[in-house]
Structure formats: C-alpha cells, structure tokens
N, C-alpha and C positions, 0 to 999 in steps of 0.2 A: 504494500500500500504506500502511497507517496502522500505528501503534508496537505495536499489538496482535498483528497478522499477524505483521510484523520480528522482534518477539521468539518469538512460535511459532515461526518457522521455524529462528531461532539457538539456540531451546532444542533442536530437533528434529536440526540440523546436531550441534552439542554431543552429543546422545543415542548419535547415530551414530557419533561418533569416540570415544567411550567405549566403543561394543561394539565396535569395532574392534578396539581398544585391549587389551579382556579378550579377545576369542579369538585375537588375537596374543600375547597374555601363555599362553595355554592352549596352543598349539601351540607356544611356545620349552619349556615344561612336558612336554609330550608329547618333544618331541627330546632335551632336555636330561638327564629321568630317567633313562631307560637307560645313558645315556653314562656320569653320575657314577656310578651303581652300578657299572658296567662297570669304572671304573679304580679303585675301593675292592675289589670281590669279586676281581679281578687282583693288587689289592695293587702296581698298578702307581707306580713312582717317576719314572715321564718327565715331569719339571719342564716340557719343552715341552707336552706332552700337556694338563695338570694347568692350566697356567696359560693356554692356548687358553679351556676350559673357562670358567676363573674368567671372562675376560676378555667368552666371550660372556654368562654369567648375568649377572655385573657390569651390562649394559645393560638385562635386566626386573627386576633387585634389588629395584622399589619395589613387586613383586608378593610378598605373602606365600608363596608355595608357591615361589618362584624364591629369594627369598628362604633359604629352611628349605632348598635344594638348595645354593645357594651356602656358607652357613654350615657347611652337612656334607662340603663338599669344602675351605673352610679346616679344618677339625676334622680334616679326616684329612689336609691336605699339611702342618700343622701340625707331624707329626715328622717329616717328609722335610726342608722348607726353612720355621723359622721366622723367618727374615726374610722371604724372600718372602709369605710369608703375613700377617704384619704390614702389610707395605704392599699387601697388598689389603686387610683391613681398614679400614687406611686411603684406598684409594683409597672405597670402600664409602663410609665417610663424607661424602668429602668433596661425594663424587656424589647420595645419595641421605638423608643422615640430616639432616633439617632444621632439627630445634633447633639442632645442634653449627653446623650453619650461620648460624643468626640469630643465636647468640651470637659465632661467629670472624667474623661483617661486623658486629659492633658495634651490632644491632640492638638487644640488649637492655643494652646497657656501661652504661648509667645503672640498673640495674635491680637490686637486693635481692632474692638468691632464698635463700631460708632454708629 
C-alpha cells in the first residue's frame, strides 16, 4: 500500500467513527428527552433520580442538543439543590469546556487576553 491508499482508508476509518459517534449522540437524544421532560412536567424533586440523569447527559454534553437537555435539567434542579447543581456545572466544565481547560493546564499562562 503506498501513503495515498493509508490515508484514504484513515480518512474513511475516521469518517466512520464520527457517524458513529452522531447517531450514538442521536439515540442518548432520543432516551434522554422524555426522561428530562418526565421529571420537570412531575415537578419531581428525587435528587437520586435528577442526578442519575445529569450524570448520564454529563457523558454526550459535547453534543449541542444533549447539551441544551442537560442545561434544562441544571435550570430546573437548580431550586431543589443548588449546590448540587453547581458542581455539575462544574463537573461540565471540567469535562467538556475546552478553553476553561487550556487556560487551568496553563496552556495559554503567558498569554494577554484583553
């Protein structure tokens, strides 16, 4: 095989693990709506419940739509337990928001941002 083929076929491996990737992120979507609506339209306060929830969006978080479902279930645990809610924010960060990341690993510590 010569560098030509090698890279087709790692672009193509690559291709394939990105649609993976989206229609696993589409089917946590699919589970996941009902559920958060479920424990908002209940008005339910089961901090177990509540926090199962966050804990599995927490892992497609860096998908916009899981995203936009996670932030609506901190919004609404937000006046049951806000502490708990605060540290998944911050877990949120620490996990998936990548500036706050480059900048607390000292990526950018030499750097002027104005």
């Amino acid at each position: 095989m010569n560098n030509d083929e090698d890279y087709k076929e790692l672009v193509s491996d690559i291709r394939q693990i990105a649609e993976r990737m989206e229609a696993l992120n589409r089917q946590a979507e699919l589970e996941y709506t009902p559920l958060v609506n479920s424990v908002i339209q209940r008005k339910s306060k089961d901090s177990h419940e509540i926090e199962r929830l966050l804990d599995g969006l927490l892992d497609f978080a860096c998908d916009k739509q899981i995203l936009n479902l996670y932030r609506k279930l901190c919004k609404y645990y937000y006046f049951i337990n806000p502490e708990s809610t605060a540290q998944y924010i911050i877990f949120y960060k620490e996990m998936w928001d990548e500036e706050e990341l480059l900048f607390k690993n000292g990526y950018f510590k030499n750097m002027e941002i104005k």
